[in-house]
DOTI-948361 format. One record per residue (C-alpha): residue number from 1; residue in one letter; x, y, z. Coordinates in Angstrom, 3 decimals. Example, Ala and Ser with C-alpha at 12.3 -4.5 7.8 and 13.67 -1.06 7.14 Angstrom:
! DOTI-948361
R   pos   code         px         py         pz
R     1      A     12.300     -4.500      7.800
R     2      S     13.670     -1.060      7.140
This chain:
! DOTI-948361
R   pos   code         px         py         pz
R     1      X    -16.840    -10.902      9.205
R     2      X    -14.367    -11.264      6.727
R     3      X    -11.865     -9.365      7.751
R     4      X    -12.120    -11.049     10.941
R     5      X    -10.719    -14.164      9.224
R     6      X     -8.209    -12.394      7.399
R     7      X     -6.962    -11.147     10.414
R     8      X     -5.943    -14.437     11.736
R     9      X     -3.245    -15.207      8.391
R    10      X     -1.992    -11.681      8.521
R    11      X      1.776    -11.554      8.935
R    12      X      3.538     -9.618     11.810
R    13      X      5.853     -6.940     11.119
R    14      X      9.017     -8.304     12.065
R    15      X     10.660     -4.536     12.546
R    16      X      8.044     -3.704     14.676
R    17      X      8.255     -6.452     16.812
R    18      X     12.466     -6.148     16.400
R    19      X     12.980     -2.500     16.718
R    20      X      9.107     -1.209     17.698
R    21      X      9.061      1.117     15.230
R    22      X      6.508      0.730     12.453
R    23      X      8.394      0.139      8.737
R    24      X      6.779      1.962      5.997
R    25      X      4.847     -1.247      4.110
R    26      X      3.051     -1.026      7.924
R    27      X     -0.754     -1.572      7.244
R    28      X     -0.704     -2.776      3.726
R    29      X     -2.099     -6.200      4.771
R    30      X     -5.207     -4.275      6.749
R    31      X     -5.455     -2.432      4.196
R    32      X     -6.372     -5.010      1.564
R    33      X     -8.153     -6.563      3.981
R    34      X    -10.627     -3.113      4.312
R    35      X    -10.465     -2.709      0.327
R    36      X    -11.875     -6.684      0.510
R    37      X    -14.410     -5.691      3.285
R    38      X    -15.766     -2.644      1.226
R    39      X    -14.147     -0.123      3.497
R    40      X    -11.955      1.957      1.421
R    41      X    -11.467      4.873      3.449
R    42      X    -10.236      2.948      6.058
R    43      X     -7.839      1.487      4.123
R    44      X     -6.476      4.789      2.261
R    45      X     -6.514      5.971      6.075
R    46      X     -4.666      2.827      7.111
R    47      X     -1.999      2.460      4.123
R    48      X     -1.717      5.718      1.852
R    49      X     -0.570      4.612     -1.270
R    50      X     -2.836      1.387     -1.392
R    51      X     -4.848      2.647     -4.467
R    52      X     -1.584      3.904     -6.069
R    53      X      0.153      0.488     -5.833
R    54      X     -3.119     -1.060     -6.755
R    55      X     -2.959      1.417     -9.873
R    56      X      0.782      0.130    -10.695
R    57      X      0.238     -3.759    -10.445
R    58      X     -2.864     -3.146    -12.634
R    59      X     -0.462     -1.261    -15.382
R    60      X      2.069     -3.663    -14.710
R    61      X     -0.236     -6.480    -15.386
R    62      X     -2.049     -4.656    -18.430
R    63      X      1.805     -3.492    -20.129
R    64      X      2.191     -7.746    -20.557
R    65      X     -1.020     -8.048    -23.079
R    66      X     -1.044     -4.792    -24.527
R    67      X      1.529     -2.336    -26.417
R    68      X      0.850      0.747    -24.607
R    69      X      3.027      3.740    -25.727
R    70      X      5.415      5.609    -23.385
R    71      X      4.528      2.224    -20.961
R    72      X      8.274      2.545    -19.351
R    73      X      8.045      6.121    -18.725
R    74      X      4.629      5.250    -17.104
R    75      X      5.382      3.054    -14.740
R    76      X      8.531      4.459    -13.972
R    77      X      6.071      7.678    -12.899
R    78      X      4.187      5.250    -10.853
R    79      X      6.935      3.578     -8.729
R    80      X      7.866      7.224     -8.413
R    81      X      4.465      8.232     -7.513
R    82      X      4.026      5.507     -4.946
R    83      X      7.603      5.846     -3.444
R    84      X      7.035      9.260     -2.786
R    85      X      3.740      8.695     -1.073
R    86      X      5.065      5.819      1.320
R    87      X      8.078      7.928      2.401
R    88      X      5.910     10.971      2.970
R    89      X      2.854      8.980      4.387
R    90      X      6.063      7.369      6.886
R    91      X      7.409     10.279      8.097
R    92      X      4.321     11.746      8.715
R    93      X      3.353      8.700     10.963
R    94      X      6.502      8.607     12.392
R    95      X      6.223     12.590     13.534
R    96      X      2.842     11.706     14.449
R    97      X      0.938     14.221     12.474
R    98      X     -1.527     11.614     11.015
R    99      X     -2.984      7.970     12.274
């Protein structure tokens, strides 16, 4: 029921309707929307690196309060991490393999 009413605020994707081609932040909305609805399968299915960028904001957000060693090198390894699984996760849609 929720995500029912988060469907009706969800932004288009302007390349898709442009060019109608998906862009590679494609299904991020949804896919907060299933992590808010419990479904969290769905939403790795619908937006690979959701839990990854998830994992970064949360670091990101934790490096501001707290000294944490090494904190550059980490989150340098998680924009990494994530901007290898959203170009992967991309051209995988995009060759059709998954979704």
């Amino acid at each position: 029921m929720f995500l029912l009413q988060l469907e009706n605020y969800m932004l288009p994707c302007l390349n898709k309707q442009i060019f109608g081609i998906d862009c590679p932040g494609c299904g991020i909305q949804r896919a907060i929307s299933f992590i808010l609805n419990g479904d969290f399968v769905a939403a790795f299915y619908m937006f690979p690196a959701i839990y990854t960028i998830i994992l970064l904001i949360a670091f990101l957000g934790l490096s501001l309060f707290i000294d944490i060693k090494n904190s550059f090198k980490i989150k340098l390894y998680l924009l990494y991490l994530n901007a290898g699984i959203i170009i992967v996760s991309y051209i995988l849609k995009m060759l059709q393999i998954i979704y």
